[in-house]
N, CA, C and O atoms as a GROMACS GRO file, in nm:
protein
  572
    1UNK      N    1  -0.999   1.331   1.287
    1UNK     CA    2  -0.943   1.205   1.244
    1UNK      C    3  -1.033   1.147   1.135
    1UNK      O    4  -1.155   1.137   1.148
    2UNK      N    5  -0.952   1.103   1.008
    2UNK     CA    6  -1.018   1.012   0.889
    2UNK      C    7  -1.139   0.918   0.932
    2UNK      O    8  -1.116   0.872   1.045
    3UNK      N    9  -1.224   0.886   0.896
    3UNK     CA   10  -1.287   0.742   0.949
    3UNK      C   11  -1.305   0.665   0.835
    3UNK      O   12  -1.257   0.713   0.732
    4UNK      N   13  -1.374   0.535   0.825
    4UNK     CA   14  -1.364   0.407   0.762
    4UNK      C   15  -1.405   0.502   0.608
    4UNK      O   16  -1.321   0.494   0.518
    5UNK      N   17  -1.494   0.562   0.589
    5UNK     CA   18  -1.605   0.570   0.472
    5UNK      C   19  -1.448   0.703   0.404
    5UNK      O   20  -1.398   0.735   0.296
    6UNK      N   21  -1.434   0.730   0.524
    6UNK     CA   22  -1.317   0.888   0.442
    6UNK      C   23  -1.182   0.751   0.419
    6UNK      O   24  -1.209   0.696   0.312
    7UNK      N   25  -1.104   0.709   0.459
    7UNK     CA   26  -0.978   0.609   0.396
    7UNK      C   27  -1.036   0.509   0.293
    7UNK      O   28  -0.968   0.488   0.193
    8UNK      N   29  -1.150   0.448   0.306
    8UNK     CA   30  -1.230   0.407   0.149
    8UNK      C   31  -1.218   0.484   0.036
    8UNK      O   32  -1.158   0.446  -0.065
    9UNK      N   33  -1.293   0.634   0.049
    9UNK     CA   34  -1.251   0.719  -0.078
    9UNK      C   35  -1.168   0.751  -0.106
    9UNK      O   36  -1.155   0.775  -0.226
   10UNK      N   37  -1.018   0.780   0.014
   10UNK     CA   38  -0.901   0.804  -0.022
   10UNK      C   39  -0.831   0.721  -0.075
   10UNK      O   40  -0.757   0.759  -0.165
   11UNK      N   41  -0.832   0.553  -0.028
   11UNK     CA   42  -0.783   0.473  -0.143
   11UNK      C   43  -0.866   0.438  -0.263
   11UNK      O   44  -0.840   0.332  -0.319
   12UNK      N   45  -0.944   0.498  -0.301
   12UNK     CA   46  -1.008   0.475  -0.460
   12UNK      C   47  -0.948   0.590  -0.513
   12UNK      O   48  -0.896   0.577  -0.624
   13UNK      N   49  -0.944   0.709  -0.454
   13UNK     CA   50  -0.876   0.828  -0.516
   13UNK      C   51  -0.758   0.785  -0.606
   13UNK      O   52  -0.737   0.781  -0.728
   14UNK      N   53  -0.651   0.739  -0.428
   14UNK     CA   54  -0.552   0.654  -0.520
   14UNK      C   55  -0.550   0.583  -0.568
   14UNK      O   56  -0.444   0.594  -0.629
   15UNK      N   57  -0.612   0.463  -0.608
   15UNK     CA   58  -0.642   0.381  -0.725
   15UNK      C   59  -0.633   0.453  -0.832
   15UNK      O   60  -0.531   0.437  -0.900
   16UNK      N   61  -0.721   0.538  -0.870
   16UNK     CA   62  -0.806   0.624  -0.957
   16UNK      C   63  -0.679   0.672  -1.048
   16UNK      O   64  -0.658   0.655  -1.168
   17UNK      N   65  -0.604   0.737  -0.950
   17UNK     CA   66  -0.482   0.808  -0.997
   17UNK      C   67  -0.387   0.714  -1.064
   17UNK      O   68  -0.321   0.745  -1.163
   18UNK      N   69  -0.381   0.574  -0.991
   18UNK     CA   70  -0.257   0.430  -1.030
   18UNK      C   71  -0.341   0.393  -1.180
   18UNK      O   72  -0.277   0.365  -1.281
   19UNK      N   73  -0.476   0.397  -1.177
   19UNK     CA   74  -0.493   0.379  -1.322
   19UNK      C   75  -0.481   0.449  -1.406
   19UNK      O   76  -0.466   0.379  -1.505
   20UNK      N   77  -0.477   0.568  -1.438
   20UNK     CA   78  -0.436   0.668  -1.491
   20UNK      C   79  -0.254   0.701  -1.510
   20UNK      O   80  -0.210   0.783  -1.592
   21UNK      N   81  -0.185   0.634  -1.434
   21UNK     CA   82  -0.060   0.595  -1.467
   21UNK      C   83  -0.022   0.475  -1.510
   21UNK      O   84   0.093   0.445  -1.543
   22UNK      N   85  -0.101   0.415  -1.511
   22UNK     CA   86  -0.146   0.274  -1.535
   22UNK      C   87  -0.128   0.287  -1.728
   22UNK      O   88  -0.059   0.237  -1.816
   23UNK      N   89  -0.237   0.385  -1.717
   23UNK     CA   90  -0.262   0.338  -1.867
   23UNK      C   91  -0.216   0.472  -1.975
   23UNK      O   92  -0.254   0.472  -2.092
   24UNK      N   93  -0.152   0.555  -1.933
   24UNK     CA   94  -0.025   0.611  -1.974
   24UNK      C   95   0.013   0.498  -2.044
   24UNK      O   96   0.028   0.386  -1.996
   25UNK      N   97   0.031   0.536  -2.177
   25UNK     CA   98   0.066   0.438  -2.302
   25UNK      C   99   0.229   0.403  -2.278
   25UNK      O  100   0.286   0.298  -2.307
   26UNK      N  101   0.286   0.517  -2.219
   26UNK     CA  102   0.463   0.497  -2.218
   26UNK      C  103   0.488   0.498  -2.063
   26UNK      O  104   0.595   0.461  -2.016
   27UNK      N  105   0.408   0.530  -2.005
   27UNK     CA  106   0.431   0.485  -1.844
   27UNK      C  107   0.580   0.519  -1.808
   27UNK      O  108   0.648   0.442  -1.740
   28UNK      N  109   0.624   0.630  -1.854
   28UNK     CA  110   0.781   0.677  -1.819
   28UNK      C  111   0.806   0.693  -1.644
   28UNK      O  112   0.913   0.728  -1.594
   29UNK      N  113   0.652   0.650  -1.551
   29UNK     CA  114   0.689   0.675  -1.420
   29UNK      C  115   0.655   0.649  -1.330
   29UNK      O  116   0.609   0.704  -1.230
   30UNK      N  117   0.698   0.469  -1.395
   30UNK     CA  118   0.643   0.317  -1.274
   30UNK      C  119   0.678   0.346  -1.142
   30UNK      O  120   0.629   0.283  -1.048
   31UNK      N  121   0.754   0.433  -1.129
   31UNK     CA  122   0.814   0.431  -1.015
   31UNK      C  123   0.709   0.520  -0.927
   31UNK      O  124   0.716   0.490  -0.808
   32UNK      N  125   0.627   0.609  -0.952
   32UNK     CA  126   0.520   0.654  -0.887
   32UNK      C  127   0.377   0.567  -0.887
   32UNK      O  128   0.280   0.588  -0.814
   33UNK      N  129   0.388   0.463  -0.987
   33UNK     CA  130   0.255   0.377  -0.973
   33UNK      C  131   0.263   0.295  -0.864
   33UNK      O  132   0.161   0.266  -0.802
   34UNK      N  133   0.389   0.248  -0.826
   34UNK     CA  134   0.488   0.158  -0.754
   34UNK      C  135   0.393   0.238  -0.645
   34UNK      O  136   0.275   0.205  -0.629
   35UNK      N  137   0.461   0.359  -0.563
   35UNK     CA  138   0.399   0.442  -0.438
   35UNK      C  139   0.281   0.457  -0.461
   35UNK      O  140   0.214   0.418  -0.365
   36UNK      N  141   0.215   0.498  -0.552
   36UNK     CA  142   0.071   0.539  -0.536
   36UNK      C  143  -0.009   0.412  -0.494
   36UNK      O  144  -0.105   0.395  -0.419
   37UNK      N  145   0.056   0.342  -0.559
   37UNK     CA  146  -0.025   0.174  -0.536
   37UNK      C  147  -0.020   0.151  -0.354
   37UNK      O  148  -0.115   0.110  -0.287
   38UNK      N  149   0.094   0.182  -0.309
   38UNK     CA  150   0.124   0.142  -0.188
   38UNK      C  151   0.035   0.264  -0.068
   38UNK      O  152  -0.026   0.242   0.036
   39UNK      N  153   0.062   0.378  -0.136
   39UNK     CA  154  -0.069   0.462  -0.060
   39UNK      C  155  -0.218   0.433  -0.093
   39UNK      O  156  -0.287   0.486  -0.006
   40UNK      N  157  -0.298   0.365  -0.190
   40UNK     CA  158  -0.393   0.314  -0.128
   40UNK      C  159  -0.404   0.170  -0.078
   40UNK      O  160  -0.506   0.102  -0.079
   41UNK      N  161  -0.299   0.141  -0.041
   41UNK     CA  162  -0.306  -0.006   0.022
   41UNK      C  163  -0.311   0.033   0.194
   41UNK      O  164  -0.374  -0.028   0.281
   42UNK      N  165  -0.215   0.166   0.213
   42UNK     CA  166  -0.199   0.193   0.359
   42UNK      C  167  -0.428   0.274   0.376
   42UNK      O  168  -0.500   0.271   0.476
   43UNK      N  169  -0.456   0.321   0.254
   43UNK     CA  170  -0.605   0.359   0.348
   43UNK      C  171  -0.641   0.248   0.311
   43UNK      O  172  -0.560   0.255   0.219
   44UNK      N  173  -0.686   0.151   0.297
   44UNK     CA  174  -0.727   0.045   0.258
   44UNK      C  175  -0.697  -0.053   0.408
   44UNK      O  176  -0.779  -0.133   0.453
   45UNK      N  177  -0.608  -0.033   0.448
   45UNK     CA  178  -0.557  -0.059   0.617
   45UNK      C  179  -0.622  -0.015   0.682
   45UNK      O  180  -0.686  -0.093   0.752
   46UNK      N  181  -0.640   0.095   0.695
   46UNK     CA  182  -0.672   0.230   0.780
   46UNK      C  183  -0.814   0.218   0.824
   46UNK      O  184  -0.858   0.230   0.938
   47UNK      N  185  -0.885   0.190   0.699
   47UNK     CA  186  -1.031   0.172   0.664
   47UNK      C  187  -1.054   0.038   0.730
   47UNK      O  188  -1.167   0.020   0.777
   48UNK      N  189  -0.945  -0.077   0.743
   48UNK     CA  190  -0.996  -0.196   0.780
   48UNK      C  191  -1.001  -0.181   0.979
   48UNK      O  192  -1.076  -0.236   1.060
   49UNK      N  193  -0.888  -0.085   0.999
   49UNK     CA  194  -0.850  -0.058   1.158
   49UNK      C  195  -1.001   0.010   1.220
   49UNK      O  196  -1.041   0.001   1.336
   50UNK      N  197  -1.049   0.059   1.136
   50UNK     CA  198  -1.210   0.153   1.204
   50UNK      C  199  -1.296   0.039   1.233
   50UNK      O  200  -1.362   0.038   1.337
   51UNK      N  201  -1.304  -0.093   1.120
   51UNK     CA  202  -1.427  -0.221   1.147
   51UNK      C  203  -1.380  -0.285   1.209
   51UNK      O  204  -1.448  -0.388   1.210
   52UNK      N  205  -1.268  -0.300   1.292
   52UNK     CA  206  -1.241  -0.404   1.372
   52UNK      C  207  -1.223  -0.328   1.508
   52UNK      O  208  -1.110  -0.285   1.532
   53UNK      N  209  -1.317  -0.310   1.595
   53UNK     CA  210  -1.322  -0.235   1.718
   53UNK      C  211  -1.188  -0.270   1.845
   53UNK      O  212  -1.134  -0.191   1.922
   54UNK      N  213  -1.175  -0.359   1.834
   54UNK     CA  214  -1.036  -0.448   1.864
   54UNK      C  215  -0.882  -0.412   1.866
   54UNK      O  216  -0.792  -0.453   1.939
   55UNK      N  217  -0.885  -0.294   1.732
   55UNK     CA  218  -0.759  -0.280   1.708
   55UNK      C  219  -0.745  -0.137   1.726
   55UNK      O  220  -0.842  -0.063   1.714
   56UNK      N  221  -0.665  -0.108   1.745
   56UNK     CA  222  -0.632   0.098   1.730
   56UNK      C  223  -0.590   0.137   1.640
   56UNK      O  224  -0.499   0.075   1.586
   57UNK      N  225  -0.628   0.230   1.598
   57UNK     CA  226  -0.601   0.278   1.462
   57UNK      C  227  -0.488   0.340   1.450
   57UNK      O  228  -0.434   0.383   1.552
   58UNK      N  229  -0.437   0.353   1.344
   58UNK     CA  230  -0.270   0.387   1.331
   58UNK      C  231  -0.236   0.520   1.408
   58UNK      O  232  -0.145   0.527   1.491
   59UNK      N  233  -0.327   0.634   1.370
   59UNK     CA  234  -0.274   0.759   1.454
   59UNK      C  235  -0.302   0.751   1.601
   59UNK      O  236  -0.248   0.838   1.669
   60UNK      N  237  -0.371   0.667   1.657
   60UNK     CA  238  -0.358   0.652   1.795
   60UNK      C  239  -0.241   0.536   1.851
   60UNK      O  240  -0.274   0.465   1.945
   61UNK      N  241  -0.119   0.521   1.798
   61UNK     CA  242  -0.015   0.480   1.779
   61UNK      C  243   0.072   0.573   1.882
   61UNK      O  244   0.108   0.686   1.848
   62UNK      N  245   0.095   0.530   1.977
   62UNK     CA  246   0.185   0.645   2.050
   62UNK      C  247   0.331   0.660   1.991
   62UNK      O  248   0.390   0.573   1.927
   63UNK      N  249   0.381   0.789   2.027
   63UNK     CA  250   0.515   0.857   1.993
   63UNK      C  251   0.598   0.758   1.995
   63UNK      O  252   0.591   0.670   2.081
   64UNK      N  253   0.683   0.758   1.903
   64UNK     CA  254   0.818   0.691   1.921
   64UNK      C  255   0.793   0.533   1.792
   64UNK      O  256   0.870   0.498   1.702
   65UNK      N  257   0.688   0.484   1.825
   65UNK     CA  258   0.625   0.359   1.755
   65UNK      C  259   0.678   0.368   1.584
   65UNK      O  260   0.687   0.472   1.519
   66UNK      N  261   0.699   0.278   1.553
   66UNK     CA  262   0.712   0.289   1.413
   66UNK      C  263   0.548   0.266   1.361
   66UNK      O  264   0.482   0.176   1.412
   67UNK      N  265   0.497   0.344   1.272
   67UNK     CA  266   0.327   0.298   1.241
   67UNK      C  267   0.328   0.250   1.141
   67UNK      O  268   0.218   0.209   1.105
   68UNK      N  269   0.446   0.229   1.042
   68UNK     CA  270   0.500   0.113   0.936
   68UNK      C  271   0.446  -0.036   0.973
   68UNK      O  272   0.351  -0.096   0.925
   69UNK      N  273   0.531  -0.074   1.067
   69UNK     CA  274   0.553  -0.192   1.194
   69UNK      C  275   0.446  -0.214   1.191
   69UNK      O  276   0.399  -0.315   1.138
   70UNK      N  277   0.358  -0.092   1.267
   70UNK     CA  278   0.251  -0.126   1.362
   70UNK      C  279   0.097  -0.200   1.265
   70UNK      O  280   0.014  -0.285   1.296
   71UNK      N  281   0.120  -0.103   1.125
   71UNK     CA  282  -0.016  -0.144   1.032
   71UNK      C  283   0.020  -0.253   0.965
   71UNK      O  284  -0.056  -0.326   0.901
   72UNK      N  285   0.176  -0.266   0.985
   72UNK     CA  286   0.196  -0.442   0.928
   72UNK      C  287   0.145  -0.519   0.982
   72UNK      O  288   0.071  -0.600   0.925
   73UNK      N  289   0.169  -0.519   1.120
   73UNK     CA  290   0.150  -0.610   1.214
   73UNK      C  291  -0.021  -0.598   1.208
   73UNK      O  292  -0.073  -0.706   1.182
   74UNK      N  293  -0.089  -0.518   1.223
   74UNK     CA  294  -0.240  -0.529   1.218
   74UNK      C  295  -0.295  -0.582   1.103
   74UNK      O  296  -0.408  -0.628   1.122
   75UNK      N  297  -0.250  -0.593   0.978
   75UNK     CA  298  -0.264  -0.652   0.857
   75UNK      C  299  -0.245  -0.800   0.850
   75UNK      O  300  -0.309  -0.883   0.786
   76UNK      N  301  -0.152  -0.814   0.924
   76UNK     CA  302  -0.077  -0.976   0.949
   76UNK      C  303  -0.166  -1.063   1.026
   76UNK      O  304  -0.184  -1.184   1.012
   77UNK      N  305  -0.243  -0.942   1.152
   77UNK     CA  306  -0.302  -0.998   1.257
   77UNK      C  307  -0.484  -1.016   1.198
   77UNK      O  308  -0.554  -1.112   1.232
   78UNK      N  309  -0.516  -0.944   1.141
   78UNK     CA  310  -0.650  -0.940   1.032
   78UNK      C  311  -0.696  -1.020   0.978
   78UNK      O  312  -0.798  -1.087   0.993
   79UNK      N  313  -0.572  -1.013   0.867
   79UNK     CA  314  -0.636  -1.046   0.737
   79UNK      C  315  -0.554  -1.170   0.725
   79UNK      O  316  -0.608  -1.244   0.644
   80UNK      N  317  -0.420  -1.232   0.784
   80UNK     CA  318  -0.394  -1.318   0.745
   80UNK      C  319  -0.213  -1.281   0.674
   80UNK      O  320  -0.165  -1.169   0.656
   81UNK      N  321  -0.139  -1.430   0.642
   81UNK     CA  322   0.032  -1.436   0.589
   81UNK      C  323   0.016  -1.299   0.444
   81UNK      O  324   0.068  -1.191   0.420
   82UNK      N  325  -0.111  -1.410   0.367
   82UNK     CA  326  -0.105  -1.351   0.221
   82UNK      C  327  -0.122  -1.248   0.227
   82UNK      O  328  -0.013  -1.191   0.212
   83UNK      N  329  -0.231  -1.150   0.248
   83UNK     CA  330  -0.232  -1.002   0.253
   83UNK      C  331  -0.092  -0.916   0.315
   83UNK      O  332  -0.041  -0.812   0.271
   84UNK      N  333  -0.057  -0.989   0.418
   84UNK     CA  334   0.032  -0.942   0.508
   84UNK      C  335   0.189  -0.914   0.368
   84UNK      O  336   0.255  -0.813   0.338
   85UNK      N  337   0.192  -1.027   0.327
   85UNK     CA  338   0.308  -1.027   0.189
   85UNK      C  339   0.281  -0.931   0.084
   85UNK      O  340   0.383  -0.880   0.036
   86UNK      N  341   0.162  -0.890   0.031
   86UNK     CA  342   0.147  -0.828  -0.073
   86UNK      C  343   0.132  -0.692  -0.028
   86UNK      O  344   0.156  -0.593  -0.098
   87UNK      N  345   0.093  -0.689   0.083
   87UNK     CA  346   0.130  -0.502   0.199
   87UNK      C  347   0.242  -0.484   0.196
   87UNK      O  348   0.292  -0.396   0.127
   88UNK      N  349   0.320  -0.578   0.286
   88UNK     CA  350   0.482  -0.542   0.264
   88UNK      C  351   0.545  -0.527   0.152
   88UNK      O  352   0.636  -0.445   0.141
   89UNK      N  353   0.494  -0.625   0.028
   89UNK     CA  354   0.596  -0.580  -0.080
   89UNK      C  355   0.539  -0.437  -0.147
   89UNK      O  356   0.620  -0.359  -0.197
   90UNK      N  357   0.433  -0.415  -0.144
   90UNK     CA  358   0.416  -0.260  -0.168
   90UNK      C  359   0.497  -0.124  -0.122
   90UNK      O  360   0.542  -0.023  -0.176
   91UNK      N  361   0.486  -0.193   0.037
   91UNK     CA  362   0.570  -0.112   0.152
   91UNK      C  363   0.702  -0.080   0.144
   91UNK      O  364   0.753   0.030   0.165
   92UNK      N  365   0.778  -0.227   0.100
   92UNK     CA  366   0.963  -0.180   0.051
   92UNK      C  367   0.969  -0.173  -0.053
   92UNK      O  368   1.082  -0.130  -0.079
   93UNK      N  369   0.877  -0.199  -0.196
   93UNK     CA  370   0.898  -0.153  -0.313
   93UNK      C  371   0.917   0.035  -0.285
   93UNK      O  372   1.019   0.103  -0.298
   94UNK      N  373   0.790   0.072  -0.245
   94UNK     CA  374   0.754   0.212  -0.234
   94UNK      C  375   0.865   0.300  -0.177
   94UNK      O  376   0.900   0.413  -0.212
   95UNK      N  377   0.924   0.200  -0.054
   95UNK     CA  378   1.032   0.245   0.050
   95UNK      C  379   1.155   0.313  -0.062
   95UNK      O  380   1.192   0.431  -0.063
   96UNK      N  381   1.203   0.201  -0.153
   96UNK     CA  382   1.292   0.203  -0.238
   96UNK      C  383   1.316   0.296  -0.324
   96UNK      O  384   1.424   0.353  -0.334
   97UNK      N  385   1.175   0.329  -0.422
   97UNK     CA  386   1.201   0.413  -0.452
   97UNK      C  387   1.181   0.595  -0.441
   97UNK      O  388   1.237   0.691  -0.492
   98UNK      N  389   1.096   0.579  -0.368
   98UNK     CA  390   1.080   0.711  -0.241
   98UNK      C  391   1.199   0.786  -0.205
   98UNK      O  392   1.218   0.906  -0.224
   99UNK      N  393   1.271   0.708  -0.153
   99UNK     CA  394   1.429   0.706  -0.060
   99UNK      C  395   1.514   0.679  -0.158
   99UNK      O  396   1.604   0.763  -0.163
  100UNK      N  397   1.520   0.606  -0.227
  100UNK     CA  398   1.625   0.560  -0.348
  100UNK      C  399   1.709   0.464  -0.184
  100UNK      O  400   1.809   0.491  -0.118
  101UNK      N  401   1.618   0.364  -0.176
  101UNK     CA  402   1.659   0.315  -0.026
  101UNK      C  403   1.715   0.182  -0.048
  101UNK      O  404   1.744   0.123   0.056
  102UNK      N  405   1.741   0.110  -0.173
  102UNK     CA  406   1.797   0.027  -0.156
  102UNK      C  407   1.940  -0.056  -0.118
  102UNK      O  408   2.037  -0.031  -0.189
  103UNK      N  409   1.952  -0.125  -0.040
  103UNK     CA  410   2.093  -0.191   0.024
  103UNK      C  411   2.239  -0.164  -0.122
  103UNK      O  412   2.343  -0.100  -0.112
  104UNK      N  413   2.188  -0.238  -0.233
  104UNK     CA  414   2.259  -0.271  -0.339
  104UNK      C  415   2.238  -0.149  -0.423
  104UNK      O  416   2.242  -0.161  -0.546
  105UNK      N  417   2.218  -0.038  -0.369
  105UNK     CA  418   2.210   0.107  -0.476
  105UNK      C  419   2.372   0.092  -0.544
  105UNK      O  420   2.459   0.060  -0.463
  106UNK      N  421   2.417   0.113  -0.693
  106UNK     CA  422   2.496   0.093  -0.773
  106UNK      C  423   2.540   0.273  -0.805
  106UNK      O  424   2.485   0.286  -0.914
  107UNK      N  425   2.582   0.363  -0.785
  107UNK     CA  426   2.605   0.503  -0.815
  107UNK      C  427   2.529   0.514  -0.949
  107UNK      O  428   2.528   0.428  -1.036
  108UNK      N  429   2.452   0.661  -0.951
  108UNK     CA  430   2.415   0.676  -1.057
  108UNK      C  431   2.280   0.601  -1.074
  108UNK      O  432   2.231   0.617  -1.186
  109UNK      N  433   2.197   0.508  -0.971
  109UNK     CA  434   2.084   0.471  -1.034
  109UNK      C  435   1.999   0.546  -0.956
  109UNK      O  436   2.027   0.585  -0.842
  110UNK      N  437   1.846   0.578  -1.042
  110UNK     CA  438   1.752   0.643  -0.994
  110UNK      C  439   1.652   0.582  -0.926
  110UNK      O  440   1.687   0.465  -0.937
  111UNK      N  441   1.522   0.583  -0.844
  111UNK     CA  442   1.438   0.518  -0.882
  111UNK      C  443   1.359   0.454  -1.012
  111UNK      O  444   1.324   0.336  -1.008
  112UNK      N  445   1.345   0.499  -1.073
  112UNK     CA  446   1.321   0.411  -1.194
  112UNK      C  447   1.383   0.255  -1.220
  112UNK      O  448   1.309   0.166  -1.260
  113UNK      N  449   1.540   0.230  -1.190
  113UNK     CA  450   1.590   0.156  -1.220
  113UNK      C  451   1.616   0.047  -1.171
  113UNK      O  452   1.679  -0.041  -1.230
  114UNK      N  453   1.550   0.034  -1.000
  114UNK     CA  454   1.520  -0.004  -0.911
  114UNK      C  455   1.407  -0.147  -0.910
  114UNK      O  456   1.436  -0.243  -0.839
  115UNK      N  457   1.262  -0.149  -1.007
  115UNK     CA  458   1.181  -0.227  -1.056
  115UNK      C  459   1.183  -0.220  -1.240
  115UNK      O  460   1.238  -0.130  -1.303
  116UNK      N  461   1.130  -0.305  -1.284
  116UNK     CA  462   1.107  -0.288  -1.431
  116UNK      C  463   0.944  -0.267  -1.409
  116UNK      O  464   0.863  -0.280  -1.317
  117UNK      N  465   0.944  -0.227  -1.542
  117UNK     CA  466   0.805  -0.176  -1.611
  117UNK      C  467   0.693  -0.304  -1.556
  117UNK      O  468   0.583  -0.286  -1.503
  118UNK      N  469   0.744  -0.405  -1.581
  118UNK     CA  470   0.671  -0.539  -1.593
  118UNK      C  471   0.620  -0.526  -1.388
  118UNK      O  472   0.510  -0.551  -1.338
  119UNK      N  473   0.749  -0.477  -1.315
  119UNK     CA  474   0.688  -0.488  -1.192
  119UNK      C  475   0.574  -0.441  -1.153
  119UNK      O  476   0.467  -0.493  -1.122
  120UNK      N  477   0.625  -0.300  -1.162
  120UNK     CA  478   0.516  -0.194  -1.133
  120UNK      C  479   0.352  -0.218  -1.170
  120UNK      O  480   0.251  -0.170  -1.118
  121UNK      N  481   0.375  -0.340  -1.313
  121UNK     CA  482   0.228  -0.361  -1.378
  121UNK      C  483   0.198  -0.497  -1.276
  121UNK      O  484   0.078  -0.501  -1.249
  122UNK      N  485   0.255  -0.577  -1.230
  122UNK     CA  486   0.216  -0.674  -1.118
  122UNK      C  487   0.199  -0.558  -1.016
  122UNK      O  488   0.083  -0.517  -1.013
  123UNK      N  489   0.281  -0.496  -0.936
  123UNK     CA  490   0.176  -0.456  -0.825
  123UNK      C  491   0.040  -0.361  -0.839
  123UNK      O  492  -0.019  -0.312  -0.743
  124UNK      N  493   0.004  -0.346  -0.978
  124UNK     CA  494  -0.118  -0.274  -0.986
  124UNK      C  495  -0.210  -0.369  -1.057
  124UNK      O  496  -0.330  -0.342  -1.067
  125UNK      N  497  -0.156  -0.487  -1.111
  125UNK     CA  498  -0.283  -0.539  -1.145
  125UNK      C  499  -0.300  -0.681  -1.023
  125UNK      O  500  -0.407  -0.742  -1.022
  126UNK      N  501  -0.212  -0.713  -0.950
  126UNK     CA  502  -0.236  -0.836  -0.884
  126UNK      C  503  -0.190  -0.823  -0.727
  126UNK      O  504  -0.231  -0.890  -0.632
  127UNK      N  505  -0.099  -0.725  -0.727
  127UNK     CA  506  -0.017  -0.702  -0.547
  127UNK      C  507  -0.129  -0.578  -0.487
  127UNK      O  508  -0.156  -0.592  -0.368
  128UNK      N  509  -0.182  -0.484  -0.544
  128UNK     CA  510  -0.275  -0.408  -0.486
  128UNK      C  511  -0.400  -0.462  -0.475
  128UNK      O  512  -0.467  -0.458  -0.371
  129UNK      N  513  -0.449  -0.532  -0.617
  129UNK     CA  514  -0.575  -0.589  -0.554
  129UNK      C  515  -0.605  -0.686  -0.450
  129UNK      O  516  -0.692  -0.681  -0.363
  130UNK      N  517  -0.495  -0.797  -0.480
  130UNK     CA  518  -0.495  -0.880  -0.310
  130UNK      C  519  -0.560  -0.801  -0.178
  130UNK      O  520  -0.662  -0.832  -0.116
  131UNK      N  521  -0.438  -0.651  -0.149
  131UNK     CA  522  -0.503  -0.637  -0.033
  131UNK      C  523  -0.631  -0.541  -0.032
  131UNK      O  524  -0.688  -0.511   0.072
  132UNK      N  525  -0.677  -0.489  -0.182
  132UNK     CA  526  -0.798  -0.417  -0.159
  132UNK      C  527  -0.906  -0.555  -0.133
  132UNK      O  528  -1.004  -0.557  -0.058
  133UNK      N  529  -0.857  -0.659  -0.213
  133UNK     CA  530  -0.957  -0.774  -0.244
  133UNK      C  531  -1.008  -0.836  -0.048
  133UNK      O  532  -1.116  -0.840   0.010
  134UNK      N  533  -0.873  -0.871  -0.007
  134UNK     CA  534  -0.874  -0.864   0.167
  134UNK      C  535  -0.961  -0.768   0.233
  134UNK      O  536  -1.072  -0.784   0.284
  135UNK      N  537  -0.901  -0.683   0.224
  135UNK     CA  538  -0.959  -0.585   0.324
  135UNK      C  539  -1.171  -0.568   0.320
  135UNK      O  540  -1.258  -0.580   0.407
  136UNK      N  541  -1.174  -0.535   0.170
  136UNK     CA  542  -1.329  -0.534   0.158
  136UNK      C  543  -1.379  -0.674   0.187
  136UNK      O  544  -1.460  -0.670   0.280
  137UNK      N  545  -1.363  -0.773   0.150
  137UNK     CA  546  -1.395  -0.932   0.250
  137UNK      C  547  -1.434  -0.895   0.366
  137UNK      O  548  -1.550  -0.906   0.408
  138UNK      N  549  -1.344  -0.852   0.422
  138UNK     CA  550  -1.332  -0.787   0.591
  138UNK      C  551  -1.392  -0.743   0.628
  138UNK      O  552  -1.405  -0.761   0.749
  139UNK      N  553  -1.469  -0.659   0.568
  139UNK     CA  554  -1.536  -0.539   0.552
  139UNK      C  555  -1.688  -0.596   0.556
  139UNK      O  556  -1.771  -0.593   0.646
  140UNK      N  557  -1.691  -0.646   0.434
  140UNK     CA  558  -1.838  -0.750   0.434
  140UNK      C  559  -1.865  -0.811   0.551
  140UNK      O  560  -1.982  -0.783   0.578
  141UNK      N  561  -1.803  -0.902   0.662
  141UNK     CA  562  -1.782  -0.936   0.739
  141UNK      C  563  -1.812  -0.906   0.898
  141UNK      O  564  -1.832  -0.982   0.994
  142UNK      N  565  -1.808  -0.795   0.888
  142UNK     CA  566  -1.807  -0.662   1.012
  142UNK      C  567  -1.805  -0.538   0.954
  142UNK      O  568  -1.720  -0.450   0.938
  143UNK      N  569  -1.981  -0.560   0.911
  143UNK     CA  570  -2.070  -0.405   0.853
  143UNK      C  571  -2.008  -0.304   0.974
  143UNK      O  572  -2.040  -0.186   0.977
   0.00000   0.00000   0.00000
């Protein structure tokens, strides 16, 4: 099983990677900055579930559990409303276009068409850092 110091490097990895799509001059594929952003927000969780002795960590989540739910709810219960909002909107942005999961899908649209350009650049410059900004607080907090 991952521990705190291994889901730390795995969400900088993914960072690493969101800036690098990030700064892709034509960015033809917000729609993966969109997810990548949202996979290091889930180790960025993950990493916060190891410092808080209190909580169980997502893979010790028994069968059946949604572990969506469950790291919401531990995010909510943590860190607080705000973090809890800028997790989730990562979470059903990502959902959306992953799945092409949205309610109001129109025939014929892709993911891409789902957020604009302008989104994708809010959740990487202001909706991901919130909860990296949270979580390491946290972190400081309970070496």
């Amino acid at each position: 099983m991952a521990n705190l110091p291994d889901h730390l490097q795995q969400a900088e990895h993914n960072e690493s990677f969101a800036a690098q799509l990030y700064q892709d001059g034509h960015l033809q594929h917000w729609d993966w900055l969109i997810t990548v952003c949202f996979y290091a927000a889930v180790h960025y969780a993950e990493a916060l579930f190891f410092a808080c002795s209190a909580f169980v960590h997502t893979e010790s989540v028994p069968d059946g559990k949604d572990r969506h739910a469950f790291r919401e709810k531990g995010v909510l219960d943590i860190l607080g409303r705000n973090c809890y909002k800028s997790y989730r909107r990562l979470r059903l942005s990502s959902h959306d276009v992953r799945y092409l999961g949205r309610s109001k899908q129109r025939p014929g649209q892709i993911a891409i068409n789902y957020y604009s350009l302008d989104d994708a650049r809010k959740m990487y410059d202001s909706v991901l850092p919130s909860v990296r900004e949270a979580v390491l607080a946290k972190l400081k907090q309970n070496p």
